[in-house]
VOVEX-632705 format. One line per field, with one value per residue (C-alpha): residue number from 1; x, y, z; residue in one letter. Coordinates in nm, 2 decimals. Example, Ala and Ser with C-alpha at 12.3 -4.5 7.8 and 13.67 -1.06 7.14 Angstrom:
<setors>
bamar <- (1	2)
px <- (1.23	1.37)
py <- (-0.45	-0.11)
pz <- (0.78	0.71)
vomar <- (a	s)
</setors>
This chain:
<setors>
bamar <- (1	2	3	4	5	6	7	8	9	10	11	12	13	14	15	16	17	18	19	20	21	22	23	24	25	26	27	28	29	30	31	32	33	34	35	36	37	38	39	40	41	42	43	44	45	46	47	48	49	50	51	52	53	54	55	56	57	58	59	60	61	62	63	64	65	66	67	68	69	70	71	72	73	74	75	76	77	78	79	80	81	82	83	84	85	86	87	88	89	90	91	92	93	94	95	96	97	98	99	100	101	102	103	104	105	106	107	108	109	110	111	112	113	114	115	116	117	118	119	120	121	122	123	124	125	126	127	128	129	130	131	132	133	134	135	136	137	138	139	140	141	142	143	144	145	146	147	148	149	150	151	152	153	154	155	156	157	158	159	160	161	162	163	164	165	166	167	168	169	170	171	172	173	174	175	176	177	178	179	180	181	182	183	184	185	186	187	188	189	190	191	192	193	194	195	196	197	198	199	200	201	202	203	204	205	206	207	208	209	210	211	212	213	214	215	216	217	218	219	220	221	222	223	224	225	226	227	228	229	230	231	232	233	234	235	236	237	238	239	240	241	242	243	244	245	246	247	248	249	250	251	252	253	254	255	256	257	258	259	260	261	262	263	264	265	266	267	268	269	270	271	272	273	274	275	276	277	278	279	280	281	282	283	284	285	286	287	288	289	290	291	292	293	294	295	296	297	298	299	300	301	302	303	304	305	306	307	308	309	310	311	312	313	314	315	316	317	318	319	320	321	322	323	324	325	326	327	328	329	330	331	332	333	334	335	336	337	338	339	340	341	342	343	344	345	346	347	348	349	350	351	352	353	354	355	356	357	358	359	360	361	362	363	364	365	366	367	368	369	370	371	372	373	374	375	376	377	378	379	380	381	382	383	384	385	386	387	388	389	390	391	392	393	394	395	396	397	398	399	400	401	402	403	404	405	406	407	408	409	410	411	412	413	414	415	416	417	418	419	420	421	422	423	424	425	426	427	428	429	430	431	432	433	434	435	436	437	438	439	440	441	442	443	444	445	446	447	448	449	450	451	452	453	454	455	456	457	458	459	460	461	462	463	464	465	466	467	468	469)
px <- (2.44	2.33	2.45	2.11	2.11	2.45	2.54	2.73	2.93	3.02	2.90	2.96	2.68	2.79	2.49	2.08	2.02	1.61	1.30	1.44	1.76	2.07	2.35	2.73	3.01	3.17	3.49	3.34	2.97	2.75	2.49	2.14	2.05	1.66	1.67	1.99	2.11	2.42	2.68	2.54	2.78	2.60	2.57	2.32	2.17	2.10	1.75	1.95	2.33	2.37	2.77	2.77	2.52	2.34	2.04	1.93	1.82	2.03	2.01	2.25	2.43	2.74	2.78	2.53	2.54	2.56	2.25	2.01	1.69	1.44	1.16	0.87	0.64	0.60	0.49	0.84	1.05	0.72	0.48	0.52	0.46	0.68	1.01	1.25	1.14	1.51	1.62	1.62	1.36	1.63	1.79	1.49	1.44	1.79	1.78	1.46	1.57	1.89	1.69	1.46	1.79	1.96	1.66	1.66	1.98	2.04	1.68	1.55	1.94	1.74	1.93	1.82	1.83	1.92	1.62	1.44	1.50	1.22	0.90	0.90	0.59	0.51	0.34	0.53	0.32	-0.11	-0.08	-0.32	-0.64	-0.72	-0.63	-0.73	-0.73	-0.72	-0.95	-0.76	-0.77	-0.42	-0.23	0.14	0.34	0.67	0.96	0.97	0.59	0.69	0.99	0.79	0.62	0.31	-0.02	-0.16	-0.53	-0.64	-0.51	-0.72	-0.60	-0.70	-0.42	-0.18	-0.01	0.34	0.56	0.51	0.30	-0.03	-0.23	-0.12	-0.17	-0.01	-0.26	-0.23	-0.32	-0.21	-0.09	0.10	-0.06	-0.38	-0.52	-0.84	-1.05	-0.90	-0.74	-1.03	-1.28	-1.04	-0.99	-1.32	-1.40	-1.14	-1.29	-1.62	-1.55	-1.37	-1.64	-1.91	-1.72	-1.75	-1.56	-1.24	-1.20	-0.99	-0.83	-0.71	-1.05	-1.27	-1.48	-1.57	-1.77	-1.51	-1.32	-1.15	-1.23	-1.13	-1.17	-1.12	-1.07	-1.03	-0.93	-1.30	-1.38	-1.53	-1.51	-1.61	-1.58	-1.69	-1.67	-1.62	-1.78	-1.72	-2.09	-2.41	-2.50	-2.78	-2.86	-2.48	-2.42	-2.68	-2.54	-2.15	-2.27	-2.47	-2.24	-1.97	-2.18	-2.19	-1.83	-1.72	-1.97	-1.71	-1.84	-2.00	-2.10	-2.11	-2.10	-2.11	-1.99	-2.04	-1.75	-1.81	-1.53	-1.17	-1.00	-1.02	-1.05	-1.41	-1.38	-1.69	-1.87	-2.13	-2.09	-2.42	-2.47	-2.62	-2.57	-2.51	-2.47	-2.26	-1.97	-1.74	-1.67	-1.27	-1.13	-0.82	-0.80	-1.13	-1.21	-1.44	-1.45	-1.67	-1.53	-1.75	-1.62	-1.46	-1.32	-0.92	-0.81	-0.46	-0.44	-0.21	-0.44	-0.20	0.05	-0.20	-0.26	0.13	0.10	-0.15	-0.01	0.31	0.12	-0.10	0.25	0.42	0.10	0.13	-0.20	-0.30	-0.66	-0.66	-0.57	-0.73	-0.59	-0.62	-0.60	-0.50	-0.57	-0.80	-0.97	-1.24	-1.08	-0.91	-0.64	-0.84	-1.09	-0.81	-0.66	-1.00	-1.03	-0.70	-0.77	-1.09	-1.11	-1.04	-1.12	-1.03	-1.01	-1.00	-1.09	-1.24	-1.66	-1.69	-1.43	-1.56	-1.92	-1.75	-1.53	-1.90	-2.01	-1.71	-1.71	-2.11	-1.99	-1.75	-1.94	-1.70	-1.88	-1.61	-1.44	-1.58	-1.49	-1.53	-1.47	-1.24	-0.91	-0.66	-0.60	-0.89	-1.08	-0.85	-0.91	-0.92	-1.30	-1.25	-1.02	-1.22	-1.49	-1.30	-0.98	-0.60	-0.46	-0.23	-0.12	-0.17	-0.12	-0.08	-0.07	-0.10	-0.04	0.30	0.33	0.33	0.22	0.17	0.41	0.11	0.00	0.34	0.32	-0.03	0.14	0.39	0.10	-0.09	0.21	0.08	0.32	0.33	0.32	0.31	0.40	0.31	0.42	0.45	0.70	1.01	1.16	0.90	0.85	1.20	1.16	0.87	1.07	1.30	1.05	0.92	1.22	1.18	0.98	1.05	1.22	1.29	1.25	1.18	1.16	1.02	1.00	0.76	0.74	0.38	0.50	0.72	0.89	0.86	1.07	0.75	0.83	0.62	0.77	0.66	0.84	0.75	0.83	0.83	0.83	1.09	0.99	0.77	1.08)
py <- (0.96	0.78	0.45	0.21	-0.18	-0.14	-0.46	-0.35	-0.74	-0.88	-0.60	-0.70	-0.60	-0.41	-0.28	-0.16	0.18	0.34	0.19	-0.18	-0.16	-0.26	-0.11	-0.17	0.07	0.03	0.28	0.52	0.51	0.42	0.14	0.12	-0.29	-0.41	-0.79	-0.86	-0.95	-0.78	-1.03	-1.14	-1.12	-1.01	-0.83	-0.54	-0.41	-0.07	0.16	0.50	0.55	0.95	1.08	0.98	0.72	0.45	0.20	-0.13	-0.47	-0.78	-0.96	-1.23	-1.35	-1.52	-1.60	-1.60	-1.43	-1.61	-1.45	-1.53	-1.79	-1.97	-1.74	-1.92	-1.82	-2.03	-1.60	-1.44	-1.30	-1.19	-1.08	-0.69	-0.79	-0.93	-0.85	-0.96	-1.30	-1.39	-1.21	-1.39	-1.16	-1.01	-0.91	-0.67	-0.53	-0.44	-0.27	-0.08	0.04	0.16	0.33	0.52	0.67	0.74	0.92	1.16	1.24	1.31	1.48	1.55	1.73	1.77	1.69	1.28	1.11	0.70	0.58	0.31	-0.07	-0.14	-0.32	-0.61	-0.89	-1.17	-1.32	-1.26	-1.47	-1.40	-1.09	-0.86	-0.80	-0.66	-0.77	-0.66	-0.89	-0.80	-1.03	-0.98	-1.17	-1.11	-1.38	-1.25	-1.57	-1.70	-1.72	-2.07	-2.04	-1.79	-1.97	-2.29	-2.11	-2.31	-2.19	-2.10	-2.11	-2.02	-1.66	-1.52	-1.48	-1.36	-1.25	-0.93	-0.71	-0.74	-0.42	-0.15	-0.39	-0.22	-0.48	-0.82	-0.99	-1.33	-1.63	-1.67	-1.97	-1.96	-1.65	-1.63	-1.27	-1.33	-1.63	-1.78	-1.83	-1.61	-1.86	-2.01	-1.72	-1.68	-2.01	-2.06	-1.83	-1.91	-2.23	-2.10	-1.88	-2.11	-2.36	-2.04	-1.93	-1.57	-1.30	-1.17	-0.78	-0.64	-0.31	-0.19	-0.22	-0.16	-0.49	-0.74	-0.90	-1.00	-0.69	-0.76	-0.87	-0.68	-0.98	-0.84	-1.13	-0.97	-1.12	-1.13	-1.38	-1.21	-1.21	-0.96	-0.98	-0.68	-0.88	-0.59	-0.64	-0.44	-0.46	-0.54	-0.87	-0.97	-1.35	-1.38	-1.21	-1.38	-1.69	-1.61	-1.46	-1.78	-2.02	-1.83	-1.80	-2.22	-2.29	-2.04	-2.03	-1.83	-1.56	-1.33	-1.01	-1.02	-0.74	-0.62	-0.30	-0.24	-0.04	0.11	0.39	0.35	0.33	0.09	0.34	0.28	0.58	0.74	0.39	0.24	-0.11	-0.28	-0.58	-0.90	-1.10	-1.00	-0.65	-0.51	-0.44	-0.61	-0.55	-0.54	-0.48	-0.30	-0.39	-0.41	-0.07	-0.21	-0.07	-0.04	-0.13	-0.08	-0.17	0.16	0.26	0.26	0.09	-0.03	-0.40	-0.53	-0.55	-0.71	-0.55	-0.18	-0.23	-0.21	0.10	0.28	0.20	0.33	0.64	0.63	0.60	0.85	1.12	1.09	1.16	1.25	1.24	1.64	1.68	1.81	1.58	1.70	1.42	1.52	1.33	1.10	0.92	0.68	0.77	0.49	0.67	0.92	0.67	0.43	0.73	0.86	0.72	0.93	1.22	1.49	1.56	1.47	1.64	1.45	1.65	1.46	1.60	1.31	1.34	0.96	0.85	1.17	1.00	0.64	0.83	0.92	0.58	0.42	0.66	0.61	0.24	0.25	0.46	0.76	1.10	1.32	1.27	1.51	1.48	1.74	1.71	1.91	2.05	2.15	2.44	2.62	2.43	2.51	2.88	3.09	3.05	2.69	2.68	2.95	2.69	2.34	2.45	2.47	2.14	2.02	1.69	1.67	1.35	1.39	1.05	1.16	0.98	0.88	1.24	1.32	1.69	2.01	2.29	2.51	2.22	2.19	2.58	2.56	2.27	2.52	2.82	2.63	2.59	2.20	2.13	1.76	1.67	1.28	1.23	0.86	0.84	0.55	0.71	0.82	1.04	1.29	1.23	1.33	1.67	1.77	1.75	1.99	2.24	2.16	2.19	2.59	2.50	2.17	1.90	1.57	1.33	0.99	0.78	0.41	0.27	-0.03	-0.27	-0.35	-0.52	-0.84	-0.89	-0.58	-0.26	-0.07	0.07	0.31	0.54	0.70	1.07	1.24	1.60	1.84	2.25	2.35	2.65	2.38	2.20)
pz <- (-3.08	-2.74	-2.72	-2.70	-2.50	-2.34	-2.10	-1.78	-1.74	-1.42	-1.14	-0.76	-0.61	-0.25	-0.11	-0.13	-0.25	-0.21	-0.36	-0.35	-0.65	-0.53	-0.59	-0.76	-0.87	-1.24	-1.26	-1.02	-1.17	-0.93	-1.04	-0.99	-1.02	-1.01	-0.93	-0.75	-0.39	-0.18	-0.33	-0.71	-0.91	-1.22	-1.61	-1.61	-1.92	-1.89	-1.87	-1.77	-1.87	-1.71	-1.66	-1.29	-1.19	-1.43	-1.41	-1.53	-1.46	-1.41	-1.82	-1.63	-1.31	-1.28	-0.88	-0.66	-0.30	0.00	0.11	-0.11	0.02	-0.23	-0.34	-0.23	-0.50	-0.84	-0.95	-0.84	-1.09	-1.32	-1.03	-0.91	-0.55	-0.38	-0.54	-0.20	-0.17	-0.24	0.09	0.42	0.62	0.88	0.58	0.43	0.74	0.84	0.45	0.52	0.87	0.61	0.39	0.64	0.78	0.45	0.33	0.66	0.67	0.26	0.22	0.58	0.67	1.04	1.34	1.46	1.73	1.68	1.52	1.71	1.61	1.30	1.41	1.17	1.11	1.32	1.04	0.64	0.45	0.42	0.57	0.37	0.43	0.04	-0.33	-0.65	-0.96	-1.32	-1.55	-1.90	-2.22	-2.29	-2.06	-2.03	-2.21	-2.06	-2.23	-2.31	-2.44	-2.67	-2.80	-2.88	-3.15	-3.08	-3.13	-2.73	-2.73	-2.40	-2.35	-2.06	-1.70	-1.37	-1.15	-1.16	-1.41	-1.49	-1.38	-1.70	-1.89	-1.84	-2.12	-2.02	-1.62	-1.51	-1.41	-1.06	-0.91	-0.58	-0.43	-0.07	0.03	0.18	0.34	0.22	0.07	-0.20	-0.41	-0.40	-0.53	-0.79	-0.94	-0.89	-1.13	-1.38	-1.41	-1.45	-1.70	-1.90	-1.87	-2.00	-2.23	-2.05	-2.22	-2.04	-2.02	-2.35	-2.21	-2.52	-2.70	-2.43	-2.44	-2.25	-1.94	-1.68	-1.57	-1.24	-0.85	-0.54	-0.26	0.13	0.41	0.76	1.10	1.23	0.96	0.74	0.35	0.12	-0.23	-0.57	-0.86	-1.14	-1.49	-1.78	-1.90	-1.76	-1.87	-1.57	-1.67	-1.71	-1.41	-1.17	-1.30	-1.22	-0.86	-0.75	-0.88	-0.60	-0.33	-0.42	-0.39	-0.16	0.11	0.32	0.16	0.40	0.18	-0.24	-0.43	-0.80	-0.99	-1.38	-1.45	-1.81	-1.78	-1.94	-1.62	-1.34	-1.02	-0.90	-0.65	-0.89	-0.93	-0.71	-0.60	-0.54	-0.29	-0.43	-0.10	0.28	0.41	0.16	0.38	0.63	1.00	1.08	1.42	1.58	1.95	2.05	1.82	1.55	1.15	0.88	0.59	0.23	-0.13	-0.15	0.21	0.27	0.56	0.62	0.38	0.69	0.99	1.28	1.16	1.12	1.48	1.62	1.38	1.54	1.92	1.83	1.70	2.04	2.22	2.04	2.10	2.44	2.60	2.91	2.82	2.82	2.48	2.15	1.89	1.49	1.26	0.95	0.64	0.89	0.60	0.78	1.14	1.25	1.38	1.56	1.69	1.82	1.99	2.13	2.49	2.55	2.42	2.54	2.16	1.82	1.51	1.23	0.86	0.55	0.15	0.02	0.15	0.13	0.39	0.65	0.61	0.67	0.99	1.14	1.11	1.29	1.56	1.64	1.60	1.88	2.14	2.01	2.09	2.18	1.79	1.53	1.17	0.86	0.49	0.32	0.28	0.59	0.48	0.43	0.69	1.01	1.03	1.28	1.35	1.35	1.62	1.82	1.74	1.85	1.98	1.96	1.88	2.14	1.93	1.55	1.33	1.00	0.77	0.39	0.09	-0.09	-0.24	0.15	0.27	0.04	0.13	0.22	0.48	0.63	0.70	0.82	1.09	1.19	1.16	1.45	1.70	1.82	2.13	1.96	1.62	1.52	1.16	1.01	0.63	0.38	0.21	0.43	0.15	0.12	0.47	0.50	0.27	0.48	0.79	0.68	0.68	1.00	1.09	1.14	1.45	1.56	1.67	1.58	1.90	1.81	1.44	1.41	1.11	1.08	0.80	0.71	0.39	0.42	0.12	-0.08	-0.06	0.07	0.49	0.73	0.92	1.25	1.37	1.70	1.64	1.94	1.95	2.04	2.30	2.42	2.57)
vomar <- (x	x	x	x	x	x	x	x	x	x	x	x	x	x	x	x	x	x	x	x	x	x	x	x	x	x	x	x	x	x	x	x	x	x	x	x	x	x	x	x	x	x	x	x	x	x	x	x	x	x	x	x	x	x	x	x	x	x	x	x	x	x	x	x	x	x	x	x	x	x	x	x	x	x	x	x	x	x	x	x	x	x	x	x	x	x	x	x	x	x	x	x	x	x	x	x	x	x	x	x	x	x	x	x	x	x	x	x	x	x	x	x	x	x	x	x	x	x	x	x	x	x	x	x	x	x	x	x	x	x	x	x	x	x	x	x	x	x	x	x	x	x	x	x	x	x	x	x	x	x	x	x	x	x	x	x	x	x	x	x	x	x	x	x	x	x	x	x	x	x	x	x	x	x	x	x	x	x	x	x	x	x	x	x	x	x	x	x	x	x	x	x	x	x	x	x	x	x	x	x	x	x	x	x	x	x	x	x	x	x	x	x	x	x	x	x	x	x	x	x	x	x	x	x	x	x	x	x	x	x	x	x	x	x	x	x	x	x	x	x	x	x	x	x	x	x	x	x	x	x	x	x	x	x	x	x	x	x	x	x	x	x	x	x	x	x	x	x	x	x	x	x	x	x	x	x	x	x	x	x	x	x	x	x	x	x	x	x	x	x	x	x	x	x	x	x	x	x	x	x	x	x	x	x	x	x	x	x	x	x	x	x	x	x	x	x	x	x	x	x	x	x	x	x	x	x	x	x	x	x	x	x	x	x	x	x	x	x	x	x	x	x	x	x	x	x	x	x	x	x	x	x	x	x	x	x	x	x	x	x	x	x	x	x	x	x	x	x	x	x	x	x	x	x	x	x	x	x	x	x	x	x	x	x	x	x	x	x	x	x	x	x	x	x	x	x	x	x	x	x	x	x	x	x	x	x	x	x	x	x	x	x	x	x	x	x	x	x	x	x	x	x	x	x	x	x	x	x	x	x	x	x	x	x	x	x	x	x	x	x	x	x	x	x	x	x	x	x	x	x	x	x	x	x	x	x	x	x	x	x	x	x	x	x	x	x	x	x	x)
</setors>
């Protein structure tokens, strides 16, 4: 029979391991620790007891480490965010620069060069560009609220969902991410809500008015906000929507989606504008963006922009080059490499972002970029490159899950002298080298933190062929 709520006591914590857990050793078993610093001295009750490695979460700590700093959130601790706010910022960088290298050498097995020193923030605090609030009528109650045993009336909240709870968020008033007016817009309608009476979404019975807000404030100014309801309710509706635009005249473009489904994801749902132009302008250098309800664009702008020069450096074009961007989404990338390059033709499956890629490049005066929905690998056939050329450079960015095998073949399929590889997720970044590893080389690796104070790192690998050298 498996032993169940077993208590690991007094674990020196030695090190960082991947994905933000520390790490500690009890008789040879290493320990996987969620919520401690190098130098705790803590008890960990376990989540994974296996015969050589365990995992758990620190139920107590004895000593603290010498390297611990305040969290300077009244949310840490509960909030998913931003989990390293005990760290001292030189600290989570030199532990992300670690884990980029550990996960290279263990999964990638390529040969490496010294990786580049990591690009941290100029700014750690109010750096994102986007957040997305839950609106739910289940608030998640401390501790000490619980223990009172008192009757709580007021059970709604506007903020973020606790890690694994998927029913309950936590009321945030005042969150350090974003600058404002955010705060603002969402106490703002906290207390309207409460003075209404308007119903808060129920996610377990499907019900309700107030569902959640997705609020974007970019570095030109602007302020665009979706407020997501669960129903259509138009005189309650109007209502909420003036009474915003009132208090929070910062607002630039206003929104609304009724979201009916059981899930969240409004990829299928249609926002529609109520005030303004119904989308945001954002720049990168002097490159300008269109940015609508539903577009992804990199949520750290300042930081998005050292990104995308280290990709530009890494490319290194002479302004002769035909440059495939791969997973190009609205074409940032490819647009801010454009005026060095003589082409770029940007490939992306999802219809809506190509269409948004279009728009940015007629935006910037960008004629010489062409951009075409669907997947790599049955796009970039042998008629399209008669069609559009060889690619001398490619950049591939893809999601978490990083490339599909049949995509990394179809890399090594078209022979690119230069291939720039930006991930957000250096272990499958890692596995994916290895198979571009039949063909090329590994010349250069900057990681780049575009997320102070969570575990979260981008990482930027210049791969060259080898009979290219």
């Amino acid at each position: 029979m498996r032993k169940k709520n077993i208590t690991l006591e007094r674990v020196l914590v030695e090190d960082y391991a991947a994905e933000g857990k520390a790490l500690g050793r009890v008789e040879g078993k290493v320990v996987f620790i969620e919520g401690a610093v190098p130098g705790d001295l803590v008890d960990v009750r376990l989540s994974k007891n296996k015969k050589d490695w365990a995992e758990g979460k620190v139920s107590e700590i004895h000593q603290l480490s010498d390297k611990r700093v305040a969290p300077f959130c009244e949310h840490f601790g509960l909030c998913g965010g931003c989990k390293w706010q005990m760290l001292p910022y030189e600290l989570q960088l030199r532990y992300k620069q670690q884990e980029v290298e550990q996960n290279l050498r263990r999964i990638g097995k390529v040969n490496l060069p010294p990786l580049l020193p990591i690009v941290g923030c100029a700014d750690t605090r109010y750096y994102r560009n986007k957040l997305e609030f839950t609106c739910s009528n289940r608030r998640y109650l401390l501790p000490g609220e619980i223990s009172a045993g008192e009757e709580i009336p007021q059970q709604n909240a506007i903020g973020f969902h606790v890690p694994r709870v998927f029913d309950k968020a936590i009321d945030i008033y005042n969150c350090h991410l974003m600058a404002e007016p955010q705060n603002l817009i969402r106490n703002t309608i906290r207390d309207y809500a409460a003075a209404q009476g308007l119903r808060y979404y129920d996610i377990r019975e499907h019900q309700g008015f107030l569902r959640n807000v997705v609020i974007r404030v970019l570095t030109t100014g602007e302020v665009m906000v979706n407020m997501v309801f669960g129903k259509e309710d138009k005189k309650a509706r109007i209502a909420l929507l003036d009474h915003l635009l009132q208090k929070v005249p910062a607002i630039t473009s206003l929104l609304y989606t009724i979201n009916q489904k059981w899930n969240d994801s409004l990829n299928d749902q249609e926002p529609i504008p109520y005030f303004g132009k119904g989308y945001a302008i954002e720049k990168l250098e002097d490159f300008q963006f269109k940015i609508g309800p539903k577009s992804f664009f990199q949520t750290n702008t300042r930081q998005g922009e050292k990104l995308y020069q280290l990709t530009r450096q890494f490319a290194e074009l002479t302004g002769r080059e035909t440059v495939y961007d791969l997973y190009c989404g609205t074409g940032s990338i490819g647009i801010f490499l454009s005026r060095q390059a003589a082409k770029v033709i940007g490939v992306e499956v999802v219809a809506e972002a190509i269409d948004d890629a279009r728009e940015n490049a007629a935006l910037n005066g960008v004629q010489h970029a062409h951009f075409f929905a669907g997947d790599v690998i049955e796009i970039c056939d042998d008629a399209f490159f008669a069609s559009h050329g060889q690619p001398d450079v490619i950049i591939t960015d893809p999601p978490r899950a990083g490339m599909h095998e049949k995509l990394v073949q179809k890399i090594l399929d078209m022979e690119a002298p230069t291939v720039v590889y930006v991930s957000c997720n250096p272990a499958t970044q890692a596995r994916d080298l290895n198979l571009l590893d039949a063909k090329y080389d590994v010349i250069n690796v900057q990681p780049v933190d575009m997320f102070p104070h969570t575990h979260h790192i981008e990482n930027i690998v210049q791969l060259k062929r080898r009979n290219n050298r």
